[in-house]
Backbone bond lengths (Angstrom), bond angles and torsions (degrees), N, CA, C in turn:
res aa  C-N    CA-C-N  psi(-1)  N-CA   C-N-CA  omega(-1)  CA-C   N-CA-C  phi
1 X - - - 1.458 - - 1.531 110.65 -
2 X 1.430 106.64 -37.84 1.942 103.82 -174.14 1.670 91.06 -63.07
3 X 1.530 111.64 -43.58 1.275 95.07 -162.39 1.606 128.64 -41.64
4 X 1.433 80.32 -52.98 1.971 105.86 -164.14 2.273 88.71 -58.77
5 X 1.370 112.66 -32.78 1.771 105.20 -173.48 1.478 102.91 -70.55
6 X 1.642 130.43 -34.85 1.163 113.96 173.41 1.555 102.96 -96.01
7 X 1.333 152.18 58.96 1.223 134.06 146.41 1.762 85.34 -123.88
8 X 1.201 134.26 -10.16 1.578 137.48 173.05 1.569 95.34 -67.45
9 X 1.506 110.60 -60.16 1.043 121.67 -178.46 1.837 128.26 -30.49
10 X 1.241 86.48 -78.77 1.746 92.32 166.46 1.253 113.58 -73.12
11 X 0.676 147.44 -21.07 1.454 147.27 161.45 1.786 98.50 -44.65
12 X 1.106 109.16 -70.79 1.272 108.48 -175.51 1.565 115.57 -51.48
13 X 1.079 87.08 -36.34 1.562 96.84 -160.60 2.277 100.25 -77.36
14 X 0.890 110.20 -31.23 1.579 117.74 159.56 1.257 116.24 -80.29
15 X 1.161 140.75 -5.38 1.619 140.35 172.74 1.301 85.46 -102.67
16 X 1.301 146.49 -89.86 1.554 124.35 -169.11 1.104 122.65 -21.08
17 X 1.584 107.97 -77.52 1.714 127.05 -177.59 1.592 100.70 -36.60
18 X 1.023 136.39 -20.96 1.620 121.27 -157.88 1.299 108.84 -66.26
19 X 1.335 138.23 130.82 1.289 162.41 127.41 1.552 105.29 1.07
20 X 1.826 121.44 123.92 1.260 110.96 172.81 1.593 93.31 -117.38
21 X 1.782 105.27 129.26 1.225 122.03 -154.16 1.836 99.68 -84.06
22 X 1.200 93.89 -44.01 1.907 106.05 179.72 1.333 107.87 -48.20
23 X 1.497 122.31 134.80 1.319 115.84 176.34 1.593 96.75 -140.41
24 X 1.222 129.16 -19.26 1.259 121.24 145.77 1.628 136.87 -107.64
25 X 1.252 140.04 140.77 1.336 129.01 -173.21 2.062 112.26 -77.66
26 X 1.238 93.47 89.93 1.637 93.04 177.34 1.204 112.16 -95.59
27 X 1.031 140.08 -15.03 1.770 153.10 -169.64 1.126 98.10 -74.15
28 X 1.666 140.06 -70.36 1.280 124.96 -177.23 1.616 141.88 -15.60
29 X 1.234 114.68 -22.07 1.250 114.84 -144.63 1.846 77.69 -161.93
30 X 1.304 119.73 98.59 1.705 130.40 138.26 1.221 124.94 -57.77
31 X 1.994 105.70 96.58 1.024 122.32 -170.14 1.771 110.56 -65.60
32 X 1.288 84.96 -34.95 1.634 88.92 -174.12 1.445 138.58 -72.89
33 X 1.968 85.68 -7.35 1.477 103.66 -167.66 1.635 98.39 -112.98
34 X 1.691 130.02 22.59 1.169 153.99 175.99 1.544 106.60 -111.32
35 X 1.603 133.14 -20.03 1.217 123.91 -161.90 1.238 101.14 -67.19
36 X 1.806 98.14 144.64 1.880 102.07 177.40 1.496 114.36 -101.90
37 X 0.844 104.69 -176.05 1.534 120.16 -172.56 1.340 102.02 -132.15
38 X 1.289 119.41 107.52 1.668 125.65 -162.24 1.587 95.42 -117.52
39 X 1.012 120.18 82.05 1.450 135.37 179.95 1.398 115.07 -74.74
40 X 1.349 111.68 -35.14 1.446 102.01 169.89 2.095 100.18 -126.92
41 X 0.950 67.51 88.19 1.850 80.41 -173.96 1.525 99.89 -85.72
42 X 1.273 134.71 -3.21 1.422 109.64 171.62 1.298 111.65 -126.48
43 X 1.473 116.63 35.47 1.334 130.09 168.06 1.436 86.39 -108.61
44 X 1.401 161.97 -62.66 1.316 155.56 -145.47 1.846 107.66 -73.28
45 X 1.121 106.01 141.55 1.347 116.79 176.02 1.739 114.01 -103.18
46 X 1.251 104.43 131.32 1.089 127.97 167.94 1.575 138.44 -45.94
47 X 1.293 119.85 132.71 1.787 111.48 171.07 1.072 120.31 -168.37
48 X 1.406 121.83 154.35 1.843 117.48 175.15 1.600 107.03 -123.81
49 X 1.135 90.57 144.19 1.612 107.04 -179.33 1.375 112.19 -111.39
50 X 1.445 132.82 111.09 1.530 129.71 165.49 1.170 97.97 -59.88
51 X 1.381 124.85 -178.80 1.219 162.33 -141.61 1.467 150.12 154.18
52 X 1.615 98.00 69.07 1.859 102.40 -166.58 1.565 93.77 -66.93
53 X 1.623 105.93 147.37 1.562 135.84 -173.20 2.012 103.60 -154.29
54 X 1.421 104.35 133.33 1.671 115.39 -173.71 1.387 90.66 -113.47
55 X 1.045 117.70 94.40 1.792 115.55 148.60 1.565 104.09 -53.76
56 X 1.418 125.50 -54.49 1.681 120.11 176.14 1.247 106.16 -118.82
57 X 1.377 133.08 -168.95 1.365 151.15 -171.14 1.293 93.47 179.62
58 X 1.521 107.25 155.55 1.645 147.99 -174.47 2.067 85.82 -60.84
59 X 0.976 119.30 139.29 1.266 131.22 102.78 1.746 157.38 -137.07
60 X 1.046 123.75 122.65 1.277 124.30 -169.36 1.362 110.91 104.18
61 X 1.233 138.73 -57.66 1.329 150.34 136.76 1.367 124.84 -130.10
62 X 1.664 131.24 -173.86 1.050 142.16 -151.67 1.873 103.09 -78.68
63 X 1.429 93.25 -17.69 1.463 90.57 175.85 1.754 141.70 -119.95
64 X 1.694 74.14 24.00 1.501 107.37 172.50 1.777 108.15 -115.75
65 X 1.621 110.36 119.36 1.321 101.68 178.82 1.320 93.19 -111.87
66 X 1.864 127.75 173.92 1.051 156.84 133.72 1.016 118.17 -80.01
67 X 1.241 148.08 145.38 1.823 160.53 -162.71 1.729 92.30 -130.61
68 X 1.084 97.04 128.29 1.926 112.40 175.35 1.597 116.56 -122.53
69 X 1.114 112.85 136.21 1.733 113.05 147.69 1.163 127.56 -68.94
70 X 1.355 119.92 115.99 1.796 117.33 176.90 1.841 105.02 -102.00
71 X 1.265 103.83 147.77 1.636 113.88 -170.38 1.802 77.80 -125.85
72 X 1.363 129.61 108.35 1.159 144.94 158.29 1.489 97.87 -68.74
73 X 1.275 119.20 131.90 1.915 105.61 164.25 1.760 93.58 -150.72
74 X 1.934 91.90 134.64 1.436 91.64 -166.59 1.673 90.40 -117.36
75 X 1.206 117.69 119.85 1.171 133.63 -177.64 1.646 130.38 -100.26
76 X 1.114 99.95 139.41 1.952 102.61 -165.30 1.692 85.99 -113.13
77 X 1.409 114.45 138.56 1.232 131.78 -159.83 1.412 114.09 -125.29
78 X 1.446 100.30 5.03 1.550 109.21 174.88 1.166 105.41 -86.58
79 X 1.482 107.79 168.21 1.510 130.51 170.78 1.712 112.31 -103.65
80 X 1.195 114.39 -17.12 1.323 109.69 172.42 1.277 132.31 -162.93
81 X 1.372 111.74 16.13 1.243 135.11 -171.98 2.180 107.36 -122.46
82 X 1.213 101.14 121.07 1.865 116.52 171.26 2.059 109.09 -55.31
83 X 0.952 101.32 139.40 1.467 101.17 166.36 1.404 117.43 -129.85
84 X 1.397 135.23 168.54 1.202 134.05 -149.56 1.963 106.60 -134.60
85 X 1.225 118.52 90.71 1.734 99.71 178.75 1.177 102.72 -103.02
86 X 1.290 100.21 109.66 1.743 123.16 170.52 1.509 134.31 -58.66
87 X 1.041 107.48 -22.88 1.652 129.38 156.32 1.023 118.08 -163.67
88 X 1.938 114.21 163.69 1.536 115.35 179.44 1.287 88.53 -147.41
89 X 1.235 115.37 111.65 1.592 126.22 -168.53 1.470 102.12 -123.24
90 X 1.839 125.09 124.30 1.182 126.05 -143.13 1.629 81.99 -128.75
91 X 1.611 112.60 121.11 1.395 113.38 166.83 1.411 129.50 -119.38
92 X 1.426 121.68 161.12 1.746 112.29 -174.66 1.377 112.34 -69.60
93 X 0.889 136.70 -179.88 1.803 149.10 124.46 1.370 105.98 1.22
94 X 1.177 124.53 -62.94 1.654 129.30 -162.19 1.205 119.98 -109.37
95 X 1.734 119.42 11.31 1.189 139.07 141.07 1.382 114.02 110.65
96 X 2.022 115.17 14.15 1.404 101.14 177.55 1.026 114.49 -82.06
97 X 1.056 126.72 171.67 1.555 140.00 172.65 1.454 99.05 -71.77
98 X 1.507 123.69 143.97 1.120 107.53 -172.67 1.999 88.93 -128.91
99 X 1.111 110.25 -57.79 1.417 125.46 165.59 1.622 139.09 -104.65
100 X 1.069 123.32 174.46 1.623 109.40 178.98 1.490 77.70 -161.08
101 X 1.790 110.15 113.33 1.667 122.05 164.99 1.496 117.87 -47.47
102 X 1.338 114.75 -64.76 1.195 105.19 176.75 1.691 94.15 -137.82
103 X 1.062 102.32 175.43 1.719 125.53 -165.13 2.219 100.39 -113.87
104 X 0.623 99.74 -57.00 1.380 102.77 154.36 1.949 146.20 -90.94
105 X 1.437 115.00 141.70 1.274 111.47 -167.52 1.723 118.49 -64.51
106 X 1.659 105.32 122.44 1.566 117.14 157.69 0.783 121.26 -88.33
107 X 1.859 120.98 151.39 1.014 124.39 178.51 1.600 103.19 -101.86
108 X 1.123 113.48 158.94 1.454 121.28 173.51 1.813 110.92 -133.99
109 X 1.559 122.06 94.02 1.524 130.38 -179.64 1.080 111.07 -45.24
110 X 1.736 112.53 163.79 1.254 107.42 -179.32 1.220 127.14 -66.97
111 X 1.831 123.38 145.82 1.134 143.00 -177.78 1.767 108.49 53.07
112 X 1.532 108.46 33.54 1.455 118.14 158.31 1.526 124.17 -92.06
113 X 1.116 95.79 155.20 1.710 102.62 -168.83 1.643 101.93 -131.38
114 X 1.763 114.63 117.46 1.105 116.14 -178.87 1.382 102.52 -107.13
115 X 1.480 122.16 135.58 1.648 112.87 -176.76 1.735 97.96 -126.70
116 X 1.473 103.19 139.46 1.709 126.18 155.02 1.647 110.30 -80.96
117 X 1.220 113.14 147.78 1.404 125.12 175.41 1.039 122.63 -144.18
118 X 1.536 123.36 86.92 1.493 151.27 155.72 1.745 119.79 -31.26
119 X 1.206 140.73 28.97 1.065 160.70 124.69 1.624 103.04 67.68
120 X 1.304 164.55 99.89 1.295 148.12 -174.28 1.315 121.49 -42.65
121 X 1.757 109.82 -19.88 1.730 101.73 178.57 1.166 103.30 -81.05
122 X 1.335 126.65 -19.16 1.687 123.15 -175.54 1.439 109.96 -70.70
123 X 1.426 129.24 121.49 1.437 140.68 -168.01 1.433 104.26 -118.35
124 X 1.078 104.49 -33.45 2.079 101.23 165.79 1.271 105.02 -3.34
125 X 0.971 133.49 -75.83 1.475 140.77 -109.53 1.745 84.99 -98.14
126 X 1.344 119.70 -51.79 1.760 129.80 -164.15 1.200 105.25 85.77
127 X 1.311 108.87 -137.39 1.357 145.38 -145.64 1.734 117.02 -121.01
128 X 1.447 104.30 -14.25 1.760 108.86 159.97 1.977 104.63 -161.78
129 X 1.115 97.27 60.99 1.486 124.17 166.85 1.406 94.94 -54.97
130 X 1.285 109.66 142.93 2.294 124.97 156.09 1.280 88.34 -145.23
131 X 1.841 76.36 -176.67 1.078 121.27 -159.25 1.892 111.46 -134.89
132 X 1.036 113.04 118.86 1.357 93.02 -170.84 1.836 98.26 -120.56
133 X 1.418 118.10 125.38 1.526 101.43 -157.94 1.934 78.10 -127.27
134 X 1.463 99.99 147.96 1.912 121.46 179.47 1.587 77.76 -121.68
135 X 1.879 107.27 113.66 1.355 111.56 159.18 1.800 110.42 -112.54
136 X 1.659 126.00 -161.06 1.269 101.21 177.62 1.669 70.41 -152.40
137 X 1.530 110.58 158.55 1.351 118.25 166.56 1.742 103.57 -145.19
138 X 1.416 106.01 163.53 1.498 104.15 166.58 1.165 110.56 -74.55
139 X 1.254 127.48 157.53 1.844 131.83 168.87 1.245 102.34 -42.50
140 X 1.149 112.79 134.77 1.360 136.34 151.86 1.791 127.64 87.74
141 X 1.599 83.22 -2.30 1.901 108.02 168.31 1.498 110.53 -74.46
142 X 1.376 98.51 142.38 1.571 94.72 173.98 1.070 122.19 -46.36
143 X 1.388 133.27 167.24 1.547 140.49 166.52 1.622 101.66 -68.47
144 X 1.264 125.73 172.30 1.492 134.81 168.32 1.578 99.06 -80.27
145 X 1.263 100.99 165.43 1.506 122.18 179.58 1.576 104.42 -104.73
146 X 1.210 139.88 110.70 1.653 136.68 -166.01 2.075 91.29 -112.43
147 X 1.360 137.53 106.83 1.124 112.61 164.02 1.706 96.90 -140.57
148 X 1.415 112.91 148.15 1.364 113.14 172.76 1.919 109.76 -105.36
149 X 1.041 108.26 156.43 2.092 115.10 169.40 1.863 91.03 -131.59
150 X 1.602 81.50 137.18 1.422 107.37 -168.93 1.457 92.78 -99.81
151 X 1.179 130.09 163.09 1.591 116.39 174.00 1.720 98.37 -169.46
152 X 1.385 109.48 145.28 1.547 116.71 169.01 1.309 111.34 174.12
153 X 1.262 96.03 134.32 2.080 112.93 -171.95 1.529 94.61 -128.46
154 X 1.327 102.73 147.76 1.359 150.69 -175.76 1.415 130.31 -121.14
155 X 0.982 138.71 75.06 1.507 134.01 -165.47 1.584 118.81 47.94
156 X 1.173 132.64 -91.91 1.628 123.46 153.41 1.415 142.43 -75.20
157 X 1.708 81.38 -33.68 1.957 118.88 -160.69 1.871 87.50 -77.25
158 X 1.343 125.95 142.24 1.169 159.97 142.32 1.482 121.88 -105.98
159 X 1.482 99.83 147.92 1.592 115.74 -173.24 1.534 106.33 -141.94
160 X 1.097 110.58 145.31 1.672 103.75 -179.45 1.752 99.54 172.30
161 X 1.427 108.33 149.44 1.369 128.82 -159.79 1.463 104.67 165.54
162 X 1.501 83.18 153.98 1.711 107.31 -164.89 1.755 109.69 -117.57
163 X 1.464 109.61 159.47 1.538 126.86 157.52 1.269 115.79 -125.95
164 X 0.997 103.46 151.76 1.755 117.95 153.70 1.377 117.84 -132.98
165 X 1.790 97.36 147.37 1.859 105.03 -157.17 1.672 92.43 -94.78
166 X 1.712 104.11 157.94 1.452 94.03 -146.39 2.062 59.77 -119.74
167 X 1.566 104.72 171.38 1.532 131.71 -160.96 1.731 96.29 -94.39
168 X 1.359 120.37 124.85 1.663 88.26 -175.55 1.314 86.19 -141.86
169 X 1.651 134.76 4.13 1.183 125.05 148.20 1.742 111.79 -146.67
């Protein structure tokens, strides 16, 4: 009987303790099952959208951080027209590249909203993380909507705030 309480024992005690390896949420969203088919790709016009994103923020002082969840959501603002984001390239604080979502162009239908999810254990990013996204639209379609929500709770205390990615070519 002692036996079977200490092999319960560690058992338990190694299924808790286990290590969660994921530090960003990429599964949500089948990149592969989004690829477009840009058939007339040189009728569509071109653009990039920045995108400031806080994996952490300051608190208390410079040597106290907070860790956040970011909900990236890249939004098509048409009513009847497909749009195309050609990359979503996710960088640190000090400007490396840290990720690239997908490597090939998605489409996102009208008035769809595709979202990335930056996970709170993921710290990559710091304290002035972007986003630098190459989308493509036909003439005269709206631009995409690029905005991230930062989010993180603590026993009672909540935190949460938003961006929007501004057009810079």
């Amino acid at each position: 009987m002692k036996n079977w309480i200490v092999i319960l024992m560690v058992s338990f005690t190694l299924f808790c303790c286990k290590k969660e390896e994921e530090v960003s949420s990429l599964d949500p969203v089948n990149w592969e099952g989004r690829l477009a088919n840009k058939s007339m790709l040189d009728s569509l016009q071109q653009g990039e959208t920045y995108l400031s994103v806080y994996s952490q923020i300051y608190s208390l002082t410079e040597h106290v951080k907070h860790d956040l969840t970011a909900t990236i959501s890249m939004r098509n603002t048409s009513l009847k027209d497909t749009i195309y984001v050609d990359r979503a390239d996710y960088y640190d604080t000090k400007g490396n590249l840290i990720r690239n979502y997908f490597s090939k162009s998605i489409y996102l239908k009208p008035m769809e909203t595709v979202e990335i999810v930056i996970d709170e254990v993921d710290q990559e990013g710091g304290t002035g993380a972007n986003f630098l996204f190459q989308w493509s639209t036909v003439k005269g379609v709206n631009d995409p909507l690029f905005e991230a929500i930062m989010i993180s709770t603590s026993g009672q205390q909540g935190l949460s705030f938003t961006t929007q990615g501004k057009r810079i070519k």
